[in-house]
N, C-alpha and C positions, 0 to 999 in steps of 0.2 A: 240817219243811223240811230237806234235807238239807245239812250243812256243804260248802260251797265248797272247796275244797282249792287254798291258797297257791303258786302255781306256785314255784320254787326261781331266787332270783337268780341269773343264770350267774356262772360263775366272772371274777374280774378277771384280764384278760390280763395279761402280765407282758412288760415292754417289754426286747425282747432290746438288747444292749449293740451301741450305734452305730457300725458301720467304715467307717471313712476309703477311698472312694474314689478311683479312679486313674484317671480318666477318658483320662489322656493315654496309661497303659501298655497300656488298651483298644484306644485308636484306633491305636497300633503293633500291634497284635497281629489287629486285624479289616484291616488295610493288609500284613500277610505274606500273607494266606489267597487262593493261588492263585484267580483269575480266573472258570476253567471252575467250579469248586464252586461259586461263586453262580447261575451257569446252571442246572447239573444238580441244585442246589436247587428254583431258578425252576422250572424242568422238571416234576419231582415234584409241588410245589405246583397247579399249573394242570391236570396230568391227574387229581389227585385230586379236585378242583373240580368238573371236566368228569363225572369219573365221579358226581359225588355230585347234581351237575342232574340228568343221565340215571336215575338210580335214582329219581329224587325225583317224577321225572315219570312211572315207572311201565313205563320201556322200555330200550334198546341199545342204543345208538348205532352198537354193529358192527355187530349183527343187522340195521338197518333201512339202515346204507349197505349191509351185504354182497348183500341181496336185490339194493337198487337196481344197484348193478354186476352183479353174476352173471347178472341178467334180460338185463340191455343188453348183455353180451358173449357172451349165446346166443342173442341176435337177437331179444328179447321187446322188449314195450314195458312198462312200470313203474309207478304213478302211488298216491297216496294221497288220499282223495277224505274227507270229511264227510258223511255222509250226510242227504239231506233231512230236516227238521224232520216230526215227526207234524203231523198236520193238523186231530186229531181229540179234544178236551178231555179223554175219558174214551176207556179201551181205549188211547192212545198208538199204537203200530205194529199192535196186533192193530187196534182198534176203525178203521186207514185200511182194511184188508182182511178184512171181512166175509163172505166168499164166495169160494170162490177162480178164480171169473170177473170180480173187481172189477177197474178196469183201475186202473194200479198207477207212480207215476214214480220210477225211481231216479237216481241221480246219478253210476252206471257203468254199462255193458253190459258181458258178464255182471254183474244185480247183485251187490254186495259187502258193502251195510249197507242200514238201510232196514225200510219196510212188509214185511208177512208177516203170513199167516193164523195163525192163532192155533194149528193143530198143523204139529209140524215134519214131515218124511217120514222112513220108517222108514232108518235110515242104512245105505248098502249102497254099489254100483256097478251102474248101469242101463244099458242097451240099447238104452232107450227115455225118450223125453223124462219128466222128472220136473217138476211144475209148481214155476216159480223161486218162487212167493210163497211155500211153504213151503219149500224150499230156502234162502231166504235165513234162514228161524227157525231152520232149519239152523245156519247162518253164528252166529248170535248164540247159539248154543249153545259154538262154538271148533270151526266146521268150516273144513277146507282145502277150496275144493270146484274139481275139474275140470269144465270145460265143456271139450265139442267139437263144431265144426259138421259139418251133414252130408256137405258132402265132404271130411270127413277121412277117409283110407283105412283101410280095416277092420286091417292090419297095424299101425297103429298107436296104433288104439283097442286092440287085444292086449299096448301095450309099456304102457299107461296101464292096464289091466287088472293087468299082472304088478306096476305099480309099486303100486296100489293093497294088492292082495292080500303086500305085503313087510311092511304097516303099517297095516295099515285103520281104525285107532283114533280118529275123529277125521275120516277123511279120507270126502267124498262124489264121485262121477263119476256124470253124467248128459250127453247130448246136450243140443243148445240148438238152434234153428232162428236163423238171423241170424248165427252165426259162420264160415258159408264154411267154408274148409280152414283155418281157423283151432283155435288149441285156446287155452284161458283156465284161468288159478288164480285163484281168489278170497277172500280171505277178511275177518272182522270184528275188530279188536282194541279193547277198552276197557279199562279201569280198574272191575270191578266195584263199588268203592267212588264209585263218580260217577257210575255210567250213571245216564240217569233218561229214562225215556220221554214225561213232561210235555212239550208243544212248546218251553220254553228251556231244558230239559237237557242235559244232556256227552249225544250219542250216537255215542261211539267216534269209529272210524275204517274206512272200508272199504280195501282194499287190490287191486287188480287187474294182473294180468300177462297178457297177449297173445301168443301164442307161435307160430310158425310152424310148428313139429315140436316133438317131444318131445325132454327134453335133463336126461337123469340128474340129472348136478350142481345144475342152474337148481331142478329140482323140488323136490330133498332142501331145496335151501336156503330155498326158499317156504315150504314142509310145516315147517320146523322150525323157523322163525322164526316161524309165525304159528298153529300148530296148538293148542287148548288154550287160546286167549286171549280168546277172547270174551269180551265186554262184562258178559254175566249170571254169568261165573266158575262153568260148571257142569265138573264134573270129568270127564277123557276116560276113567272107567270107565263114565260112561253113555251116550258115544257109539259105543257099539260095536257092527259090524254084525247087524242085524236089533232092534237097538233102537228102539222109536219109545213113540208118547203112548200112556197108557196108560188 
């Protein structure tokens, strides 16, 4: 049996020599210290606080008010949804959509998080309607995806065209039947460390914007706040056009 080996007592600290405080020459000296320093202290304190929530929770506190402003001051509408609970014990979001004629609820129009067939579609920019149950697999890949209804004018399907092809990495465009002259961004953000498809798991977040026209600024700032972040944390070197299941 092998000897046990004596751990080594620590050393005895050595009790440094006692100094006489001056509690009074303190309280003179914390009673000179201008005013505004203990604010612009306070100050510092609280926004590093704020910052350290924000990280903590796995997002930006800019990023996510700057979309909500920039949406509403180019006339979009904005909003942040949860997306409905799977429904289904086994399969999670795949085993709700079996088929991709299963009929399907989500908790935004254009969908934004949610059920989806189990292959995603190959990632591009369409012409022609792309069916949204795999589109939204899309979504939970870290896609940005454009919808437009069919009376949006062909001239401007061209400007959603050009902005697509600036940046495609990530980014999907398809028509939708139901959005009128409207055009939509959609997209899924999670926390890959917490997604969980089980019906009481984290399932992200969906994000949708409503847009009357196209609006440079509005889009950059959608695409680049929410592109890449999908819930299953797949990296935007496999989202890239003509990518699909393989």
């Amino acid at each position: 049996m092998a000897k046990k080996s004596q751990v080594p007592k620590p050393p005895r600290s050595v009790q440094a020599p006692k100094r006489r405080e001056d509690p009074k020459g303190a309280s003179r000296w914390l009673s000179s210290v201008p005013r505004w320093i203990y604010l612009v202290i306070a100050a510092i304190l609280v926004a590093a606080i704020a910052g350290a929530v924000f990280a903590f929770a796995g997002g930006s506190s800019s990023s996510k008010s700057d979309v909500a402003s920039t949406m509403l001051a180019a006339g979009c509408t904005y909003k942040q949804v949860v997306p409905f609970k799977p429904t289904t014990k086994t399969g999670g979001y795949h085993g709700d959509v079996p088929t991709l004629s299963t009929k399907v609820k989500w908790a935004t129009f254009p969908p934004s998080a949610g059920a989806h067939y189990q292959l995603w579609a190959v990632w591009g920019f369409y012409t022609q309607p792309v069916n949204p149950r795999q589109v939204v697999h899309n979504e939970e890949h870290g896609a940005v995806v454009m919808w437009w209804g069919p009376k949006v004018p062909t001239s401007t399907v061209d400007k959603l065209q050009k902005f697509y092809d600036s940046s495609p990495g990530g980014m999907f465009g398809t028509p939708i039947a139901g959005l009128g002259n409207k055009i939509a961004l959609t997209a899924w953000t999670g926390d890959p460390a917490k997604y969980s498809v089980t019906p009481n798991g984290n399932h992200g977040i969906g994000h949708v914007a409503i847009c009357p026209n196209f609006d440079q600024h509005a889009f950059e700032t959608f695409r680049d706040a929410f592109r890449g972040k999908g819930p299953e944390g797949i990296p935007l070197q496999y989202d890239q056009p003509g990518m699909g299941p393989q």
